[in-house]
C-alpha positions as CSV (number, residue, x, y, z in Angstrom):
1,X,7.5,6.0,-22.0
2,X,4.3,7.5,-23.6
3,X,2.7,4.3,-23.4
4,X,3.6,3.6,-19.6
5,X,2.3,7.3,-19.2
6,X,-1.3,6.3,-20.4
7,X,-1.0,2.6,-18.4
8,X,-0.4,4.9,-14.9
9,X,-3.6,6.9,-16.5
10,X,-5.6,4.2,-16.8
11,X,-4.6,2.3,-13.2
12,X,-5.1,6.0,-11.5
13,X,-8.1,7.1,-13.0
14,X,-10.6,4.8,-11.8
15,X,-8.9,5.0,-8.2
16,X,-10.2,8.7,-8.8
17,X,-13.5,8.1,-10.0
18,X,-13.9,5.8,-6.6
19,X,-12.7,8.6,-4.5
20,X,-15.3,11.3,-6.0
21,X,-17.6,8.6,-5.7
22,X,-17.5,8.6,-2.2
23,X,-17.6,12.5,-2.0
24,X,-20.7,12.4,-3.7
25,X,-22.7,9.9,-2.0
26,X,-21.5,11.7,0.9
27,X,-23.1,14.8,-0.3
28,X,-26.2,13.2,-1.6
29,X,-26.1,11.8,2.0
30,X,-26.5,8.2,0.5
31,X,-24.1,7.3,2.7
32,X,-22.9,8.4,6.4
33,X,-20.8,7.8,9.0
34,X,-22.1,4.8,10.2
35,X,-22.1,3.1,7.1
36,X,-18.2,4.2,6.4
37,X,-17.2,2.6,10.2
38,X,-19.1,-0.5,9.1
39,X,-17.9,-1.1,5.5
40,X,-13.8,-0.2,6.6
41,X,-14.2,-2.5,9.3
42,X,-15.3,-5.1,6.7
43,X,-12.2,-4.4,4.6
44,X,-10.3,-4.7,7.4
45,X,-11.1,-7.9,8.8
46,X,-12.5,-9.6,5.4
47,X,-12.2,-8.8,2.3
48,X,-8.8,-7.4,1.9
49,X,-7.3,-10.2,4.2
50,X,-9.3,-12.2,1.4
51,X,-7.4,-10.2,-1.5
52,X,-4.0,-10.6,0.4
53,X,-5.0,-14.2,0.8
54,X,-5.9,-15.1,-3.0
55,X,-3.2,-12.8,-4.4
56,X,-0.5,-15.1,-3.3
57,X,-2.1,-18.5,-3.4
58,X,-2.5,-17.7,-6.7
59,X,1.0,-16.8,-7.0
60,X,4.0,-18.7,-9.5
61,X,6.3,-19.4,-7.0
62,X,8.5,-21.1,-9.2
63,X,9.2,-18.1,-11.5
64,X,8.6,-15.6,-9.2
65,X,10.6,-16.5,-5.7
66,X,13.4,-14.3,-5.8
67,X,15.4,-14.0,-2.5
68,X,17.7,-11.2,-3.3
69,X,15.3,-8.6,-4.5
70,X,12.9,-10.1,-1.6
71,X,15.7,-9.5,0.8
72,X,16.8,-5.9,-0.9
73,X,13.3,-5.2,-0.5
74,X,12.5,-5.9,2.8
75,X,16.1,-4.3,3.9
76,X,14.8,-1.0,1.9
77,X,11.7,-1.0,3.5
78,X,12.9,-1.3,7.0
79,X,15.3,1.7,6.4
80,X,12.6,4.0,4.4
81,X,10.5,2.9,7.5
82,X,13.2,3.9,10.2
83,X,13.6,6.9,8.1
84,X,9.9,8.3,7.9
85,X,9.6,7.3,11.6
86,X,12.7,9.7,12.4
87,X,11.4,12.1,10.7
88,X,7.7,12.2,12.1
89,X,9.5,12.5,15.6
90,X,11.4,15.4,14.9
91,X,8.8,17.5,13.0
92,X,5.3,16.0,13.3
93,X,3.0,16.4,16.9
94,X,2.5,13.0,18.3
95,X,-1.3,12.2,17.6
96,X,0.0,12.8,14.0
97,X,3.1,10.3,13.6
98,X,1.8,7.1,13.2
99,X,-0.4,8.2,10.0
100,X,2.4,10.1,8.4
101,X,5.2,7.6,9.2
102,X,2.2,4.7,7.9
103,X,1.4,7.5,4.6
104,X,5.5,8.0,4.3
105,X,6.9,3.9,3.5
106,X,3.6,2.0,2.8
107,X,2.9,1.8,-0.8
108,X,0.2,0.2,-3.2
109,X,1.9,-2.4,-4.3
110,X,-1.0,-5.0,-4.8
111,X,-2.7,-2.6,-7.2
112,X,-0.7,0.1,-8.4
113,X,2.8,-1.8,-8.4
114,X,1.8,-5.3,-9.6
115,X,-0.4,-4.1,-12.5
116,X,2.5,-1.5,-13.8
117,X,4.9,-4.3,-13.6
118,X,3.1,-6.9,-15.1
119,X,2.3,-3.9,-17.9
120,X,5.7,-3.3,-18.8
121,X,7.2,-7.1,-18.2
122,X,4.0,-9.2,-18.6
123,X,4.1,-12.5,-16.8
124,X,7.6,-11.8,-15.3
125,X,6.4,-8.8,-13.9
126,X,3.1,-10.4,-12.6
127,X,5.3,-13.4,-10.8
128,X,7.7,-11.2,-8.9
129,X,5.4,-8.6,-8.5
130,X,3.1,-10.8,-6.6
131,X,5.4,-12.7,-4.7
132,X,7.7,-9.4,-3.6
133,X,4.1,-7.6,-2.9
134,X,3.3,-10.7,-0.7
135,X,6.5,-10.5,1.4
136,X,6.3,-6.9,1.7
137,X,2.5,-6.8,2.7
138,X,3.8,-8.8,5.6
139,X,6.3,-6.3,6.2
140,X,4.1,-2.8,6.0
141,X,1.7,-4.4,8.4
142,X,3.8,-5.1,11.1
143,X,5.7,-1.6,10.8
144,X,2.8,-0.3,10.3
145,X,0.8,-2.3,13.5
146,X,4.0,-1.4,15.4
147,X,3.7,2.5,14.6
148,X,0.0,2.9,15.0
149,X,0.2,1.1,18.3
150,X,2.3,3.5,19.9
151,X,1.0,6.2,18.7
152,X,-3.1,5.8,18.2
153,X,-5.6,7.4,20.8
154,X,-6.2,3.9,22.1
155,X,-2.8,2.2,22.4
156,X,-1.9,0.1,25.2
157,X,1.4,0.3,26.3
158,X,4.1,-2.4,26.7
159,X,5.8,-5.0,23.9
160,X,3.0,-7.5,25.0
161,X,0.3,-4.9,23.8
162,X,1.9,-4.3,20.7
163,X,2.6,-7.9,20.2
164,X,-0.6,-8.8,20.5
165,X,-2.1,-5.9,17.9
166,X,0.5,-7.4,14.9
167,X,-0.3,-10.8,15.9
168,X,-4.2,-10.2,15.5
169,X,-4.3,-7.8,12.6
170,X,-6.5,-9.7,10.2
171,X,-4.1,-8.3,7.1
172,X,-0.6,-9.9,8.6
173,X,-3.2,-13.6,9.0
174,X,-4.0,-13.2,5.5
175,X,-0.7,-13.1,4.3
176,X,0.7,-16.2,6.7
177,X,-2.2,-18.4,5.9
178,X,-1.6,-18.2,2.0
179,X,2.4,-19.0,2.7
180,X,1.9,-22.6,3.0
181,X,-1.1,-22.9,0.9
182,X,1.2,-21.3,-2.4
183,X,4.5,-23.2,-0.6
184,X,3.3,-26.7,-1.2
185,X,0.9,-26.1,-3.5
186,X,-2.1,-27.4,-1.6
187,X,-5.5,-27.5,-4.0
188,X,-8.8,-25.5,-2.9
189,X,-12.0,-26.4,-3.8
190,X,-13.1,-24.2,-7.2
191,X,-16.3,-22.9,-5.3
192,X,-14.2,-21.6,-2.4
193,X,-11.4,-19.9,-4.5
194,X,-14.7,-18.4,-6.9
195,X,-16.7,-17.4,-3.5
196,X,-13.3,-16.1,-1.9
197,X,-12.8,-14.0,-5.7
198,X,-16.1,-12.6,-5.4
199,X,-15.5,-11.4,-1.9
200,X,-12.2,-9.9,-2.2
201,X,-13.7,-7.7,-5.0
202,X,-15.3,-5.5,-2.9
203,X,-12.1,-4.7,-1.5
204,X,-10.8,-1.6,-3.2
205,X,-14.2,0.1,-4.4
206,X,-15.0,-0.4,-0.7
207,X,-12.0,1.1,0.9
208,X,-12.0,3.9,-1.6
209,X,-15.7,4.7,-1.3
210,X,-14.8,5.2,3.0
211,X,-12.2,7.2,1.8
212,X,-14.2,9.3,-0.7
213,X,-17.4,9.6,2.0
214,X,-14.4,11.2,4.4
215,X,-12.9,13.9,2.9
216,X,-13.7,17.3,2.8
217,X,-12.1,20.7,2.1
218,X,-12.1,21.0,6.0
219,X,-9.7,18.4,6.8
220,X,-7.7,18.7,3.7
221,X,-6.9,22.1,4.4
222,X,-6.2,21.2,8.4
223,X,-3.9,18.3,6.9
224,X,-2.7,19.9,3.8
225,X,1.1,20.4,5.4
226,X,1.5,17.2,7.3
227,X,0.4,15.5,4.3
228,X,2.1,17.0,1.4
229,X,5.4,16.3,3.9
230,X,4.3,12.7,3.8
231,X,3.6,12.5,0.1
232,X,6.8,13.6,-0.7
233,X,8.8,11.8,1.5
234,X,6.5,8.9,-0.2
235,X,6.7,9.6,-3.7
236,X,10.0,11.6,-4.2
237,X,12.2,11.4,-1.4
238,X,12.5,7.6,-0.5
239,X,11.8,6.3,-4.0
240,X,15.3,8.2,-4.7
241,X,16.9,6.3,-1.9
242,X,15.6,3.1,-2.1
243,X,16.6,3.0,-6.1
244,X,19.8,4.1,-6.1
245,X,21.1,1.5,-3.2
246,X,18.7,-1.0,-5.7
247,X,21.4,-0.1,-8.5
248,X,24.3,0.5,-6.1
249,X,23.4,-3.1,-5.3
250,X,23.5,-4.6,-8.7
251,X,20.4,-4.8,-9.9
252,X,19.5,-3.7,-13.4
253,X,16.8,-4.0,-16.5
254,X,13.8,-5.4,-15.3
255,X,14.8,-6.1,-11.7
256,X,16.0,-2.4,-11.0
257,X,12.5,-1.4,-12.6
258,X,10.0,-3.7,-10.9
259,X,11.8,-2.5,-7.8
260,X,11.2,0.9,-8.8
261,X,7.9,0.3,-9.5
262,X,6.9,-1.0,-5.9
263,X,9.1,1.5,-3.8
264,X,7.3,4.7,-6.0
265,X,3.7,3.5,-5.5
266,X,1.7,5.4,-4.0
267,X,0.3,5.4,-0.6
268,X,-1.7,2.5,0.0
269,X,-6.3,2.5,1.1
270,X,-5.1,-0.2,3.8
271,X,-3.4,2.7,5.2
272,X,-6.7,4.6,5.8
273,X,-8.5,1.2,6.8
274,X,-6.0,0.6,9.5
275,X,-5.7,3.8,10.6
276,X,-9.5,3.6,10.9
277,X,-9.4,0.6,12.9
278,X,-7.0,2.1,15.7
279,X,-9.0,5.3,15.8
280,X,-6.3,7.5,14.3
281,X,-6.4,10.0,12.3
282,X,-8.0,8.9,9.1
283,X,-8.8,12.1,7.3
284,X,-4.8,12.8,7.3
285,X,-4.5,8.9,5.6
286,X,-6.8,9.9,3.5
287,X,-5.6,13.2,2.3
288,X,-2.1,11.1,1.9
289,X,-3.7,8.4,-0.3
290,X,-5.1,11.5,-2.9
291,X,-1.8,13.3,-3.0
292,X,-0.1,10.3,-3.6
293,X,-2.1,8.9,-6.4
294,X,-2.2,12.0,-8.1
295,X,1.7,12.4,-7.8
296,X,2.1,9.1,-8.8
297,X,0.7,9.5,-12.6
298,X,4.0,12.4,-13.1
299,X,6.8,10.3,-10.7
300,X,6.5,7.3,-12.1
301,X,6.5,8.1,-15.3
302,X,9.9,10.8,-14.5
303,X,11.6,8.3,-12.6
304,X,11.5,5.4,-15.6
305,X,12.2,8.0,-18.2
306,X,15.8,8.8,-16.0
307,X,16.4,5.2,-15.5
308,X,15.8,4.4,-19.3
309,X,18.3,7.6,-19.9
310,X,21.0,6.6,-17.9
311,X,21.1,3.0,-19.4
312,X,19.5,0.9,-16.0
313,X,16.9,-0.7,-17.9
């Protein structure tokens, strides 16, 4: 467990290093608010649609497609979601709940998730990680489209409304376009998929750098309760849940733990690009992202340690 222990380390730490990044060009005023509306709104609509995209494409479907952790999954999800929403009704004001419902089930499965799995079960874990973060990309952006809708400062009402935001969100087109692409194994040209590579790199120092450039002492300490609710619902409470119906369910060794690994993530930078992009409250997703990714390096690390105790994997 030591070595996973320096493995969450080393993922974390440069997520960090991004984050203070952005605080200090902030400071050095390097960068400014203009500059951190622009560059989210390129994550949003390009690169990490590209990321989303390329991550599955590249995808062994073959090893990897796995219909009853995919299913588990997705059934988790939509309960943690249900959950977190329920929860943000009773106890959070309203301008608040979309971001801490978002900040509560929406993990970081495409960074944090795939590269612990694929740490501890090598190309296994790479191959379902991949493919289950795929399928549940899908699913956070359409919860999370759904929730955002109702709730953000400039949501339309209606079904057709909030139709219309999941069916345009450039993340959910990302995901569908690759489907077929990795499906039937359709080639692309080697200078597209190099150009596209290139492209989706910017994605994360990007999105982190935003997030960086926007906090401050100020709005962590305005957010501080809201979003330590929402981190432990996130890293703790629904983690908990989700495992123990995992188990309860049959699964076991490295099944049980990639699913583990993907429902403890922590809170995910699309969070604060999308709520960003509706106008919400993106100091409070970014407040959740740091508590998260800090509680992440101590939960993970617990909740494997318990699992390896008790004889799951």
């Amino acid at each position: 467990m030591f070595a996973v222990a320096q493995q969450t380390l080393a993922i974390t730490a440069p997520v960090f290093a991004m984050l203070f990044l952005g605080v200090l060009l902030k400071r050095l005023r390097w960068i400014d608010t203009a500059f951190i509306n622009t560059a989210s709104s390129l994550v949003f609509r390009g690169t990490m649609p590209t990321l989303l995209f390329l991550g599955i494409v590249n995808a062994d479907l073959s090893m990897a497609l796995r219909p009853a952790m995919i299913f588990y999954f997705i059934g988790a999800t939509l309960v943690c979601f249900a959950l977190a929403w329920g929860w943000a009704i009773w106890r959070v004001p309203r301008v608040d709940r979309g971001i801490y419902t978002q900040g509560a089930f929406r993990g970081n499965n495409g960074i944090v998730g795939l590269a612990l799995a694929t740490s501890l079960y090598g190309d296994y874990g790479l191959s379902v990680g991949a493919v289950l973060g795929g399928v549940v990309i899908l699913c956070y952006n359409v919860l999370s489209s759904i929730v955002l809708a109702i709730y953000s400062p400039q949501a339309k009402s209606g079904v057709w409304a909030i139709t219309q935001s999941i069916v345009t969100n450039p993340l959910i087109i990302g995901v569908l376009a690759a489907i077929p692409i990795a499906y039937w194994q359709v080639p692309l040209p080697a200078w597209l998929m190099t150009s596209g590579e290139y492209f989706a790199q910017m994605t994360l120092p990007l999105a982190l750098i935003c997030i960086g450039g926007t906090l401050s002492l100020a709005s962590l300490r305005a957010s501080s309760g809201i979003a330590l609710s929402s981190s432990l619902m996130k890293m703790v409470w629904l983690p908990i849940l989700a495992t123990l119906g995992a188990w309860a369910f049959g699964f076991r060794e490295a099944d049980l733990a990639i699913l583990f690994l993907y429902f403890a993530s922590p809170t995910a930078a699309a969070s604060f690009v999308m709520a960003r992009a509706v106008n919400g409250n993106h100091e409070l997703a970014a407040a959740i992202i740091v508590i998260t990714t800090l509680a992440a390096v101590v939960t993970t690390n617990v909740g494997l340690l318990l699992m390896q105790w008790a004889g799951w994997i």
